[in-house]
C-alpha positions as CSV (number, residue, x, y, z in Angstrom):
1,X,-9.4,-18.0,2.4
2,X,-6.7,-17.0,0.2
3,X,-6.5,-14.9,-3.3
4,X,-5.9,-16.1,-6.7
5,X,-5.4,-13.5,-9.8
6,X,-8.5,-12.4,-11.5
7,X,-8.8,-12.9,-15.3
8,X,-8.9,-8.9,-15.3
9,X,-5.7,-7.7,-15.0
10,X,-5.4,-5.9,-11.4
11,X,-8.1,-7.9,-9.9
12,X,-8.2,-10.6,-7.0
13,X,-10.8,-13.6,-6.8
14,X,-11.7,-15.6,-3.7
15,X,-10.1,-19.0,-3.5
16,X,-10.4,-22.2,-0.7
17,X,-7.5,-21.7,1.7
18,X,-5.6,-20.3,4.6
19,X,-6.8,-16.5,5.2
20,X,-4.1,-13.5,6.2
21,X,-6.6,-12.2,8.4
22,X,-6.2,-13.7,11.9
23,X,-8.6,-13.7,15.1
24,X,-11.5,-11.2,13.4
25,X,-14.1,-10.5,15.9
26,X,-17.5,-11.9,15.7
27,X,-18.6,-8.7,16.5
28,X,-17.6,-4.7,15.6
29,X,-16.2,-2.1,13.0
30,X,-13.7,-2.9,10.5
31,X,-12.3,-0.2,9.0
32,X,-10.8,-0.5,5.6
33,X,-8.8,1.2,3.6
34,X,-9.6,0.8,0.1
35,X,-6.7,2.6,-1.6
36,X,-6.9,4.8,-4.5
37,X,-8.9,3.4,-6.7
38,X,-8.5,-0.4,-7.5
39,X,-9.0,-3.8,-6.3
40,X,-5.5,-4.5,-7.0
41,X,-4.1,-1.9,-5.5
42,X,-5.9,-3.2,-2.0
43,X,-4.1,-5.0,0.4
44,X,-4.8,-8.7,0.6
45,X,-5.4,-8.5,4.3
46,X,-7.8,-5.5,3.8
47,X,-9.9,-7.6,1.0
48,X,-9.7,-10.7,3.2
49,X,-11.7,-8.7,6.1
50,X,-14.2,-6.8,4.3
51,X,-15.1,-10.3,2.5
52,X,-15.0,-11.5,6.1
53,X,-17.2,-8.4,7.7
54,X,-21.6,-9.9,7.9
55,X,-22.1,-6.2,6.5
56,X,-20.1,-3.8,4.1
57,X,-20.6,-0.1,4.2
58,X,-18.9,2.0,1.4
59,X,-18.3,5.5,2.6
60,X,-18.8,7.8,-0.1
61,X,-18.5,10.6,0.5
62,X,-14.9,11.9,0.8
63,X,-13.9,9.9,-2.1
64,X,-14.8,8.3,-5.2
65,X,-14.3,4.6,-6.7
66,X,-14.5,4.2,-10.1
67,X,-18.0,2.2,-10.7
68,X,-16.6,-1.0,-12.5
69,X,-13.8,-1.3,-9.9
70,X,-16.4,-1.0,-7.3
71,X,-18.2,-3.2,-9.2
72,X,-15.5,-6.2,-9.6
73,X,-15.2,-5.3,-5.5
74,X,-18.6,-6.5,-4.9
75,X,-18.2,-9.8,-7.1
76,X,-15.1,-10.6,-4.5
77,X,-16.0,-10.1,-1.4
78,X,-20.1,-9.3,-1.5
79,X,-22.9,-7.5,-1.1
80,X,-21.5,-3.3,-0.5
81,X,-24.2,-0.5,0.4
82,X,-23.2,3.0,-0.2
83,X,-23.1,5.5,3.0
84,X,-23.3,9.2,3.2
85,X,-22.1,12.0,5.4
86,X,-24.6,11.7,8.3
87,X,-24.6,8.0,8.4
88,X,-21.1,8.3,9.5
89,X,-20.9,11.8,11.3
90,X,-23.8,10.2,13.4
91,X,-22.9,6.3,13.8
92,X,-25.5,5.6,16.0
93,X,-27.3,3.1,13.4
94,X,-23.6,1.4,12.6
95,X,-22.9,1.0,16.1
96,X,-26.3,-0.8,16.6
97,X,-25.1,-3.2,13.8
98,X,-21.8,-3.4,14.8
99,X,-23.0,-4.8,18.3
100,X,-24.0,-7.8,16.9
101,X,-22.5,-8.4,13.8
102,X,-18.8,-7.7,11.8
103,X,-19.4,-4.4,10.2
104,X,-16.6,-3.1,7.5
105,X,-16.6,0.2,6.7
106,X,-15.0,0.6,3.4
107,X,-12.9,4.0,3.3
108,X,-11.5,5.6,-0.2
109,X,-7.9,5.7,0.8
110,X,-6.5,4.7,3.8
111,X,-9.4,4.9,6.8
112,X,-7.7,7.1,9.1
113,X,-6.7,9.6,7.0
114,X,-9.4,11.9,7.2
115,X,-10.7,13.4,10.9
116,X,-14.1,12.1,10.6
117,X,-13.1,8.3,10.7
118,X,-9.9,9.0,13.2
119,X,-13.6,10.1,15.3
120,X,-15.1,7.6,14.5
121,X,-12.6,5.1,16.0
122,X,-12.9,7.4,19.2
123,X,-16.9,7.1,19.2
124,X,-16.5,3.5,19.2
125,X,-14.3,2.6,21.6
126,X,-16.5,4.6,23.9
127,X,-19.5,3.0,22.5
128,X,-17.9,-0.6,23.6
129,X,-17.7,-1.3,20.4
130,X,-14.5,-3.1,18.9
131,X,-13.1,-1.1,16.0
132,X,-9.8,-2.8,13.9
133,X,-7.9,-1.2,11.2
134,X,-6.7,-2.0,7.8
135,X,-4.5,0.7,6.2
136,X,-4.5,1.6,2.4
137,X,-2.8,3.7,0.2
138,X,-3.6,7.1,0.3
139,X,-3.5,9.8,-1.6
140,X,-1.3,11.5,0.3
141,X,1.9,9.4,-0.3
142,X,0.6,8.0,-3.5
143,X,1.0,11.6,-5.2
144,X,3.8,12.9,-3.5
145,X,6.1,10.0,-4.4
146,X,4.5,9.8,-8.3
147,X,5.4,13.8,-9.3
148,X,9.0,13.6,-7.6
149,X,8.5,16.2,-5.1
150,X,10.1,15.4,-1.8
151,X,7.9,14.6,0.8
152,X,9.9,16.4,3.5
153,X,9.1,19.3,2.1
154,X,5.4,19.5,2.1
155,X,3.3,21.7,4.6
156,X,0.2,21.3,5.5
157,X,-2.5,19.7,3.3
158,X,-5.7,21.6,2.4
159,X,-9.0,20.9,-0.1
160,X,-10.2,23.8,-2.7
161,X,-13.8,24.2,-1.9
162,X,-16.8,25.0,-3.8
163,X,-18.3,28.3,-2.6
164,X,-21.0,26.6,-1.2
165,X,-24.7,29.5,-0.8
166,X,-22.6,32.3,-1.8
167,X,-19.5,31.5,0.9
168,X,-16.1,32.0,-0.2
169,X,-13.9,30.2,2.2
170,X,-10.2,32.1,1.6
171,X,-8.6,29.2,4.3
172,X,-7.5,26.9,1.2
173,X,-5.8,29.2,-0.8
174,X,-4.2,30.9,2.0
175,X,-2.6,27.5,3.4
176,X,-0.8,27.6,0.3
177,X,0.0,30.9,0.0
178,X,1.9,30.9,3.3
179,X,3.4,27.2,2.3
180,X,4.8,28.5,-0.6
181,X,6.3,31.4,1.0
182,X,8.1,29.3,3.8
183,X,9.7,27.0,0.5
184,X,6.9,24.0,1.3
185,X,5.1,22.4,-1.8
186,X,1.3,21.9,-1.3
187,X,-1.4,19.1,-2.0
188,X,-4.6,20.5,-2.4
189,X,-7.6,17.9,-2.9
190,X,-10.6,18.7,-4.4
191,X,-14.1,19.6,-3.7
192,X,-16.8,16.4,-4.3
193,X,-19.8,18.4,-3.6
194,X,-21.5,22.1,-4.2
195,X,-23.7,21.8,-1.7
196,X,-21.4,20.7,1.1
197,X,-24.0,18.8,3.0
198,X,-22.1,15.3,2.0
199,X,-25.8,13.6,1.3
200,X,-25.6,12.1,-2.4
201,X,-25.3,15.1,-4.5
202,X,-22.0,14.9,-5.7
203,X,-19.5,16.2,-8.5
204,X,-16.2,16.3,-8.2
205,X,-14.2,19.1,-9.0
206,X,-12.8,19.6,-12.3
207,X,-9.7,21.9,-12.9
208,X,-11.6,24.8,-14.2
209,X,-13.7,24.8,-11.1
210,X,-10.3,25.1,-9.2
211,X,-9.3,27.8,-11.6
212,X,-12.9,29.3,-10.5
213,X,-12.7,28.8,-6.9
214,X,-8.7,30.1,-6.8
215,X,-9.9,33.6,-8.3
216,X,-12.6,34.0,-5.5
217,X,-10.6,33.4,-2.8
218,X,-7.9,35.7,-4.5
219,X,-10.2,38.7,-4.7
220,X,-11.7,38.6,-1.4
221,X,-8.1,38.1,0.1
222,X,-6.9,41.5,-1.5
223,X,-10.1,42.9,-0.9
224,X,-10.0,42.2,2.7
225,X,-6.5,42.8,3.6
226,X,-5.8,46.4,4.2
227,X,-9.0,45.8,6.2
228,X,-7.4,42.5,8.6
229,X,-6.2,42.5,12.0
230,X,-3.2,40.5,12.6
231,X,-1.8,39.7,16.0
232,X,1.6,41.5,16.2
233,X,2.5,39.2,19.3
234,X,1.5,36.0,17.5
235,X,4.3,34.9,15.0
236,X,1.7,32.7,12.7
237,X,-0.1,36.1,12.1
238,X,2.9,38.0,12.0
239,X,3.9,35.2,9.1
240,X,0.6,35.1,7.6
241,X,0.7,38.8,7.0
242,X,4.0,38.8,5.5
243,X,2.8,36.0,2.9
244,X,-0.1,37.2,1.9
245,X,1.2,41.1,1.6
246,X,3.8,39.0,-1.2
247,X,1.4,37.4,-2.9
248,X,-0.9,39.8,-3.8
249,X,1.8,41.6,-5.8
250,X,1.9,37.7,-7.5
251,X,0.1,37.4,-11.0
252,X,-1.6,34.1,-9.6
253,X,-3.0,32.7,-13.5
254,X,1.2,32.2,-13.3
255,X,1.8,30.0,-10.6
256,X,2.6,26.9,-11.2
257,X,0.8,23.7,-10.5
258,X,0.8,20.1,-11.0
259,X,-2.5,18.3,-11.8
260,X,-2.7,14.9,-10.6
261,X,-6.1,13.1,-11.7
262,X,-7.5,9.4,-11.3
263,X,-4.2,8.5,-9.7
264,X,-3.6,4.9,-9.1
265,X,-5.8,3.6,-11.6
266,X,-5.1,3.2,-15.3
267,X,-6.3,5.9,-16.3
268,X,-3.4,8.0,-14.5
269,X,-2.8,10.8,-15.6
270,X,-0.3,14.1,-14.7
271,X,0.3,17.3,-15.9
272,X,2.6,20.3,-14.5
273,X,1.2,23.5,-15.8
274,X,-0.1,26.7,-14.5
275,X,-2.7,28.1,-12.6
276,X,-4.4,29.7,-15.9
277,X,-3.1,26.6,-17.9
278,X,-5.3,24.4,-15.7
279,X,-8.6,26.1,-17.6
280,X,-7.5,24.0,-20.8
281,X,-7.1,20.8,-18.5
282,X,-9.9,18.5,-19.1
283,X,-8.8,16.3,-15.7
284,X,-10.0,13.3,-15.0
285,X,-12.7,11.0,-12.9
286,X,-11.3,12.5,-9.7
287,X,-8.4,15.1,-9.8
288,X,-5.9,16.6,-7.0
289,X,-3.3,19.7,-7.6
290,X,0.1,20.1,-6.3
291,X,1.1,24.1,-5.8
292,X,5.2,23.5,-5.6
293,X,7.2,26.4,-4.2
294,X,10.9,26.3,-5.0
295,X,12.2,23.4,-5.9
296,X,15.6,21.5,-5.6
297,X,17.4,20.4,-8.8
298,X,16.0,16.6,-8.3
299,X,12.5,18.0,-7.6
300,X,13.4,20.2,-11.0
301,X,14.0,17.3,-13.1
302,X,11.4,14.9,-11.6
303,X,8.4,17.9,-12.2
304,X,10.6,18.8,-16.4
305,X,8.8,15.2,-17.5
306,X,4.9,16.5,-16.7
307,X,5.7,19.2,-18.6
308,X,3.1,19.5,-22.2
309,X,4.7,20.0,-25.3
C-alpha cells in the first residue's frame, strides 16, 4: 500500500498500491519511531508497518503525542492501545503476542533512543522473538539543529526530574554544571511524571517546575559540598569538583537557557531566556531546555533571533 496526502495539511491517508515496506514478518516486534509529534512528520516506511503490524502498542510513557495527531494516527493505520511503564519494562505479555502475531510498538521519537527500548531489542532477540526497526526523528537532532547550536559541541544529555517522595536527585543539574564548565551546551528533557512509577499518572513538566526543581538541586549541591568526597586519583571527580566549586559562586536565576516546547508540531515554539526568566514562560504541550555554555559567533547569532523583545 502506498500514501496519498490527507485533506489535513501534514497528514497521510492509506491508498491501493505498492508498499515501501518489504518482507515484514508474519510474526514479532516492530519498533517504530513516531517522531516528534506528527503524522507527517513520520516516515512513510514507519506508517506503512505499523498499519502493517496485527496489533499496535503506543508507549506512553517517555513521551507525549498530541491527542488529535494521535488521533488522525489511528484513522490511518488502525486500532492503537496505550502502554505504560511496566508493560514494557516487563515484556513478557508483548512477547507472548509477538509470538504469533506482528506487534508494533509505537515509540515517541525515534525507538532506540531511550535505554529501555535499546533493552528491549536485547530481551527479544533472546526471547526468539524477531524485532525490526523503523527510526524517527528525535528530539535530540530535531532541537539541536532548530536553535543553531552546533551539535559537536553538546555533552551529555540529561532530564530535570520531579523530586519524586521528598528525593532530590542533584545528577541533572550537575551534568550540566560540569558541561558547561568544559564549553559543551546541554539538552535537558523534561520530567512526565511526579510520581516516577511511569503507570498513567502523568504531567509534564512546565518551565516553572524546572525553575522549581533547578533550585532544589542547587541548594542541596552547596549544602552538601564542603561535606563530599572526591577521588583525587580519578580525574572525573577531580573535574567534577572543580565545576561545581565554580558554580556555586554562579547566581544561577542568570544562566541562560533556551526553551524549546511542542517542537515539531505547529504549535512550535522557542524562547532563549534565563533560568529566572523561564518562571514567566508559560511553555507548551511538552517542553525541553537547552543550558548553552559559551558560544561561537554563528552559535551567537543563531541563539540573538529567540531572543523576547
Amino acid at each position: 500500500m502506498a500514501f496519498a496526502q490527507a485533506k489535513r495539511t501534514g497528514g497521510l491517508s492509506m491508498a491501493e498500491g505498492s508498499t515501501t515496506v518489504q518482507n515484514l514478518p508474519l510474526t514479532g516486534l516492530l519498533l517504530v519511531g513516531m517522531g516528534p509529534g506528527s503524522v507527517g512528520a513520520m516516515t512513510i516506511e514507519a506508517v506503512e508497518a505499523a498499519a502493517a503490524a496485527t496489533h499496535r502498542r503506543y508507549e506512553a510513557y517517555t513521551a507525549l503525542w498530541p491527542d488529535d495527531e494521535l488521533n488522525l494516527l489511528e484513522q490511518t493505520i488502525g486500532p492503537i492501545q496505550r502502554v505504560m511503564r511496566p508493560e514494557v519494562e516487563q515484556p513478557e505479555d508483548l512477547f507472548a503476542l509477538a509470538s504469533t502475531s506482528l506487534v508494533a510498538l509505537l515509540v515517541v521519537g525515534d525507538p532506540l533512543q531511550a535505554t529501555t527500548h535499546v533493552d528491549l531489542q536485547l530481551q527479544a532477540a533472546e526471547a526468539g522473538i524477531e524485532c525490526r526497526v523503523f527510526h524517527g526523528i528525535s528530539i535530540t537532532t530535531l532541537v539541536t539543529g532548530a536553535i543553531g547550536l552546533s551539535n559537536y559541541r553538546f555533552g551529555r544529555q540529561t532530564t530535570l526530574t520531579y523530586p519524586y517522595g521528598g528525593w532530590v536527585a542533584t545528577s541533572p543539574l550537575e551534568t550540566i554544571i560540569v558541561n558547561r564548565y568544559t564549553g559543551l551546551h546541554t539538552l535537558a528533557l523534561l520530567d512526565l511524571d511526579p510520581t516516577g512509577l511511569g503507570t498513567g499518572d502523568q504531567r509534564p513538566m512546565m518551565p516553572d517546575d524546572a525553575v522549581a526543581s533547578i533550585e532544589l538541586m542547587r541548594l542541596k549541591i552547596e549544602e552538601g559540598l564542603a561535606e563530599r568526597e572526591f577521588s583525587h586519583d580519578k580525574a572525573s571527580d577531580l573535574l567534577t569538583k572543580a565545576a561545581l566549586q565554580s558554580f556555586v559562586e554562579e547566581d544561577v536565576s542568570q544562566m541562560r537557557v533556551v526553551l524549546c516546547s511542542d517542537m515539531g508540531t505547529e504549535d512550535q515554539r522557542i524562547v532563549s531566556t534565563t533560568v529566572g526568566g523561564l518562571s514567566n514562560q508559560t511553555g507548551g504541550r511538552l517542553n525541553c531546555i537547552i543550558f548553552p555554555a559559551t558560544t561561537g559567533e554563528v552559535e551567537e547569532k543563531a541563539l540573538v533571533r529567540w531572543e523576547q523583545e
